[in-house]
N, C-alpha and C positions, 0 to 999 in steps of 0.2 A: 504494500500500500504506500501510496505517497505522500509525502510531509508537507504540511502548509504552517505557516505564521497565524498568530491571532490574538487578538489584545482581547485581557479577561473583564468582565465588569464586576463580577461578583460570586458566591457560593451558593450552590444549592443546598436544599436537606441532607445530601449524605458529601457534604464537603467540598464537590468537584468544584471548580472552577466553569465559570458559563459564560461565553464568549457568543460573537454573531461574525459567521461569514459575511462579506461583504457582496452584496448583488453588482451588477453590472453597473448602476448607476449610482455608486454609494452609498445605498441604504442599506439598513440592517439585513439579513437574511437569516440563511439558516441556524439554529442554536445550537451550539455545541460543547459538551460538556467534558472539559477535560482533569481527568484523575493527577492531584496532586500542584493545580495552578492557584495562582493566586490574586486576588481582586488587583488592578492596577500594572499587571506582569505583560509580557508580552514574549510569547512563546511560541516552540513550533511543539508541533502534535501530529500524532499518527491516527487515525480515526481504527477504528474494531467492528464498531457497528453503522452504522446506515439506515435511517429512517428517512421517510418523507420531509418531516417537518426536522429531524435533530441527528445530533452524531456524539456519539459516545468514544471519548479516543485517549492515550495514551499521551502522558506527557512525556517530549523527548529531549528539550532543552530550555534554559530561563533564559532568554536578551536581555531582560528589562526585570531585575527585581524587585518585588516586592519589599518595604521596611518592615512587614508583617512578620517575613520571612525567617525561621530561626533552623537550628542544626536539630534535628530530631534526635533525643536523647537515647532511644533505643537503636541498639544497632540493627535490630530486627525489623525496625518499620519499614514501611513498603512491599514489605512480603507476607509478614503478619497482619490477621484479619484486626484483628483486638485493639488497633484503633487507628484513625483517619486524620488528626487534626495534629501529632505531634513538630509537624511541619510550620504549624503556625502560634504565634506569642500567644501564651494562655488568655492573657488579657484579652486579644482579636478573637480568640476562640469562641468566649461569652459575649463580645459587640456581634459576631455574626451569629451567634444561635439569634438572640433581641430581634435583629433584623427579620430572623425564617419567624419567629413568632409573631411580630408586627406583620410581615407579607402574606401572613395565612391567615390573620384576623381580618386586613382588607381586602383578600381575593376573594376569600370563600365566605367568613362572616360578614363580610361589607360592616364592618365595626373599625372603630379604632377606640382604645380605652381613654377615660377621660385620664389620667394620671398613667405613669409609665414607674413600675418600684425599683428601687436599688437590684442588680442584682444577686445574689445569693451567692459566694466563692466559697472554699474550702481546699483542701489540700491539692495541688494538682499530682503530686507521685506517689504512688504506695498506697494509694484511698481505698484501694476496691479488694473489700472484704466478705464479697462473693466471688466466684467464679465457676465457669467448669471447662474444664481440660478435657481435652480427647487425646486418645490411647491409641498408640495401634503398631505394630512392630513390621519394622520396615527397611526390611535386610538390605536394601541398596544402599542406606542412610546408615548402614551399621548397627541397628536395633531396634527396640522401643521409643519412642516419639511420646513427651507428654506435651501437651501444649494448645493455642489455639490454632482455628483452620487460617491455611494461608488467603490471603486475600482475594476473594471473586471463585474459590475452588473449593474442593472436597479434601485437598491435600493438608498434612497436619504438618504447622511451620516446626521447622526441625529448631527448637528456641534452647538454651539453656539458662535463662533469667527473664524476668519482666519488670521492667519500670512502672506498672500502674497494681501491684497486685504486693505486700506489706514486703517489707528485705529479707526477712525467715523466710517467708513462701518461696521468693527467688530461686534463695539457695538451695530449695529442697528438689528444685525440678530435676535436677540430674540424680541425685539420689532417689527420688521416683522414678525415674527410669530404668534404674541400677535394680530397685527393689521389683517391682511389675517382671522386668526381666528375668529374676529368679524365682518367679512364681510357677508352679502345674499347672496353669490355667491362666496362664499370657497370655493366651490368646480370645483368651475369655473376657477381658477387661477392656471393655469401649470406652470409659468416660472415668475422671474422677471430677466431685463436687467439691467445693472449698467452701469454707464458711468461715470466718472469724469471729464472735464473740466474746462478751466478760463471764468470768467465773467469779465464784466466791472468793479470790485471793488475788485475780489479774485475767488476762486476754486469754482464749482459750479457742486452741487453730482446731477444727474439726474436717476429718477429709471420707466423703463418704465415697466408697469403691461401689462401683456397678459390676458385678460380679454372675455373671451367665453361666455358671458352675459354682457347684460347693470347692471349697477352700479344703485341702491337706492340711492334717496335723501340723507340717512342716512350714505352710502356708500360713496358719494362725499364728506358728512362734515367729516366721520372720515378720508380721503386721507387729506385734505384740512390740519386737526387738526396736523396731525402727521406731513406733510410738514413744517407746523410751527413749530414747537417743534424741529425736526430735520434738520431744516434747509436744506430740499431738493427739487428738484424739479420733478413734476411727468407726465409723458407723456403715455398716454392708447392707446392699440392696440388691437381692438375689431377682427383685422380679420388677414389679411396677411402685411407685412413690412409694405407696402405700406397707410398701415392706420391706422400708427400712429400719432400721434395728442399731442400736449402739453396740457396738463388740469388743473395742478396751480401749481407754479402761472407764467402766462405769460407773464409776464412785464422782464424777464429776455430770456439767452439765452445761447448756449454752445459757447467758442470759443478754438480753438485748435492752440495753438501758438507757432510759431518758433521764438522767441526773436531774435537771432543770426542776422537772415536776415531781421528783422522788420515785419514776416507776420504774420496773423493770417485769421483764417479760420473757418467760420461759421458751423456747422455742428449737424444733429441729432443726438439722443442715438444710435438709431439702422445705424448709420453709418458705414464704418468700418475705423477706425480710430485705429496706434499701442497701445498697451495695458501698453506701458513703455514708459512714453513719455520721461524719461532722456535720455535712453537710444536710443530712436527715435531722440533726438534732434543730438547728437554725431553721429547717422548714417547719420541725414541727411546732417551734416559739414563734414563729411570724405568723403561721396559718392560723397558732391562737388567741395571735395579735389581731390579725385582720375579721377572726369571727368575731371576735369580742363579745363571747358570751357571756350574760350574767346572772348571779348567782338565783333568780329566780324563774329562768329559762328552762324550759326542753329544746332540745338540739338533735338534729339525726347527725347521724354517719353512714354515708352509702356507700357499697364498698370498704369494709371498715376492716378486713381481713383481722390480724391478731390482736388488732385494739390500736396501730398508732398513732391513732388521732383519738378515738373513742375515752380512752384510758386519761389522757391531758384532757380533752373537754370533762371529764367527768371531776375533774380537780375544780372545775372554775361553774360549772353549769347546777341546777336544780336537778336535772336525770339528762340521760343519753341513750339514745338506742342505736347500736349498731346493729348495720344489716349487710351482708354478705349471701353469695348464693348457697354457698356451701352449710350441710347442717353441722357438718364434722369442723369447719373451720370457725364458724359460731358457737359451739360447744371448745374449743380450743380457748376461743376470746373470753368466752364467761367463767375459764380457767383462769384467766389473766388478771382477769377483773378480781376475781377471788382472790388469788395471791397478791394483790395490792388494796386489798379492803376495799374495794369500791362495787365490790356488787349491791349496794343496797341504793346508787345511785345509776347503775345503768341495764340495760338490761339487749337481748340480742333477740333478732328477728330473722329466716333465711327467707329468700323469696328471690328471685329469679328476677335482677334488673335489668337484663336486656329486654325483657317482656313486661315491665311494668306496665300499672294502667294509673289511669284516675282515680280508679276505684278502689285502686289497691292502696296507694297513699292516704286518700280520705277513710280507710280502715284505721292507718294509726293513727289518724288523730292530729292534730296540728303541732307543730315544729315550730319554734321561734325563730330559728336558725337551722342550716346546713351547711355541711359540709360532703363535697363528692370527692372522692379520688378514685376512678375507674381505672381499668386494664389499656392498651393503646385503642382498642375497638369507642372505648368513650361513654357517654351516657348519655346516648339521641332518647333512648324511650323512657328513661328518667325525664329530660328536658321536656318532653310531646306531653308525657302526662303533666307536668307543671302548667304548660301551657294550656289541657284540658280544664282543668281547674279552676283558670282565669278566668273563662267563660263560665264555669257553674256558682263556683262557691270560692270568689276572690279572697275572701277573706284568711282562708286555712293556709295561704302561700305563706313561705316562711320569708322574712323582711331582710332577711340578706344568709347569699350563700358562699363559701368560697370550694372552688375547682381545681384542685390540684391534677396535675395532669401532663401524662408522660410520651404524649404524641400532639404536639401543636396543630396540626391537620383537623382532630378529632374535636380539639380544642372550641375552633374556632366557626365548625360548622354547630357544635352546640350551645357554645356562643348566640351565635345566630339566634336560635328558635328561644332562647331566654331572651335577649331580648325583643326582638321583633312579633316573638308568638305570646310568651309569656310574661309582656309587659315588665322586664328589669331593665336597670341601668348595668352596661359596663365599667365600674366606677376605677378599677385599675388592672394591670397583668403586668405579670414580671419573669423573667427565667432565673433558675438556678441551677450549676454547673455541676448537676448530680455526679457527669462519664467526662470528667474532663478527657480531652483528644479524643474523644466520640463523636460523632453526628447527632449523637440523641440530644433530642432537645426537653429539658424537662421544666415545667412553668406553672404557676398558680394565677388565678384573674376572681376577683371578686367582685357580686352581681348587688344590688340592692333594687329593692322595688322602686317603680317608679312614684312619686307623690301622687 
């Protein structure tokens, strides 16, 4: 394929750089998206793909740098899936998510909010205190491979450290490799899950094996050995989530803690729990800043998974109910609640909110407040039924919500039907840098009724 020139304007959602061919008579033309440029640059490219309207291509040299531009700290980036953005100054990183957040409130919601928040920063290296590595031995590379997929493919980056995953975790990838390798059942082992947590005494790494065979005798003591050694703990999962199991050593346990409010919350590896807990913690004191619940309020939580919002509003609210689809994971949370004494102010509800209705909400009763934080799918038929409501019985709507929300896209078309359908104001949105060097863009926007 042949190389042409192109001066970049800006980023799209997963990073690229998005330039326009020039038409014959110099206007803009086709758009094209190229991997690894940067706003202001001016570069050639090799295109890959070919569309009518766009072209997807390869970056093959910078003329024109960007000041954006910094040295990526991992030697692995570029090849490594696990992140897109270490190419550019952390600071540019969060000015250009703001932008995809603003550009997808005014294309898709035709909103723009009346206030724009600080954004939300936290650790940019070592943050991410989830993870999952893929396994898989791969004798042209010399062995076992733990790590993430390489960029755009199925192939597993042959890494031996990660700059976004704690400095103990780093160091242990090659001894994971070492250890998996001398397992009966190497080739049994697709994936391992990371979890980092507090314990009763300090931090507590937890690594659960996906294991598609029982484990040898010999199998147990070398998990056991290396647990000691690296001071982790290991939990096996012979089948689906649902059967995973602690295996050594189990005299310990995870706890996910919110200082600020005094809670803390019991929780497996394979939970889902945010992958940036500084960062978690400051979302979850602004989110109970901007609800501002008070002490003689009811408040929902939708969405409420193992309580991280539900468990704070119940500190500062009258009652809370969280609601989630799951019964198992609403039985999990009214766990939570228990072990921080607060079940006598909240209580938990499962019901199915991609299908909510009107009628389902006007069941529990009126809410002074809300709070949604949904999955990237969003919360349309939450927002439709709020908007049914406005029409029957105006009054039951709760007088301000806030939207946490970890796909701006999803954001902003439910944006939309609050307020356009269901008479709120957009009174502000903001992002917070949950995946620093990610594309993810993660953002909260708070709605109040109209007068």
């Amino acid at each position: 394929m042949s190389q042409s020139l192109i001066e970049i304007e800006s980023l799209d959602m997963e990073a690229r750089g998005v330039g326009h061919l020039k038409n014959e008579d110099g206007t803009p033309g086709k758009v094209v998206f190229v991997e690894g440029a940067l706003p202001g640059e001016l570069v050639s490219f090799q295109s890959y793909r070919r569309k009518s309207k766009w072209e997807a291509a390869h970056l093959l040299a910078v003329h024109r740098e960007s000041a954006l531009r910094v040295k990526a700290r991992c030697k692995y980036f570029g090849t490594c899936g696990g992140c897109a953005m270490q190419h550019i100054d952390p600071s540019a990183q969060v000015a250009a998510k703001q932008r995809v957040l603003e550009d997808n409130l005014k294309h898709i919601g035709r909103l723009q909010p009346e206030m724009m928040l600080r954004p939300i920063h936290g650790p940019t290296w070592g943050y991410r205190y989830r993870a999952r590595f893929s396994v898989r031995n791969v004798v042209k590379k010399g062995g076992v491979l733990v790590g993430f997929h390489e960029r755009k493919s199925g192939f597993i980056t042959d890494m031996q450290s990660c700059e976004v995953v704690p400095a103990h975790v780093s160091a242990m990838l090659v001894p994971l490799r070492r250890l998996v390798a001398s397992l009966s059942i190497m080739e049994q082992v697709p994936q391992l899950e990371l979890a980092v947590g507090d314990g009763v005494s300090g931090p507590v790494t937890a690594l659960v094996m996906r294991n598609m065979a029982p484990l040898s005798q010999q199998d147990e003591a070398l998990l056991r050995e290396f647990a000691d050694l690296h001071q982790v703990q290991w939990w096996l999962q012979p089948a689906g989530p649902d059967s995973v199991y602690q295996f050594y050593p189990t005299d310990t346990r995870l706890l996910y803690r919110l200082p600020e409010f005094g809670i803390e919350m019991p929780f497996k590896p394979t939970d889902f729990t945010q992958v940036n807990h500084q960062v978690n913690r400051t979302l979850v004191a602004r989110a109970m800043a901007l609800l501002d619940a008070q002490p003689d309020e009811r408040v929902a939580d939708l969405f409420c998974g193992l309580g991280n919002f539900t468990l704070p509003i119940a500190t500062r609210a009258r009652e809370v109910m969280g609601i989630e689809g799951s019964a198992t994971l609403t039985a999990r949370a009214l766990d939570n609640a228990r072990h921080n004494g607060l079940v006598d102010k909240v209580s938990f509800s499962t019901r199915n909110l991609f299908e909510v209705t009107g009628d389902d909400l006007l069941a529990l009763g009126r809410f002074d407040r809300m709070l949604i934080d949904p999955p990237r799918d969003g919360a349309a038929a939450v927002c439709e039924a709020l908007a049914s409501l406005k029409e029957r019985t105006p009054a039951i709507l709760p007088k301000r919500i806030v939207y946490v929300s970890c796909s701006p896209s999803t954001l902003a078309r439910d944006a939309g039907i609050l307020v356009n359908q269901a008479g709120y104001r957009l009174r502000m949105a903001g992002v917070m840098n949950m995946f620093p060097h990610t594309a993810h863009v993660e953002s909260i926007a708070v709605f109040e009724l109209s007068a």
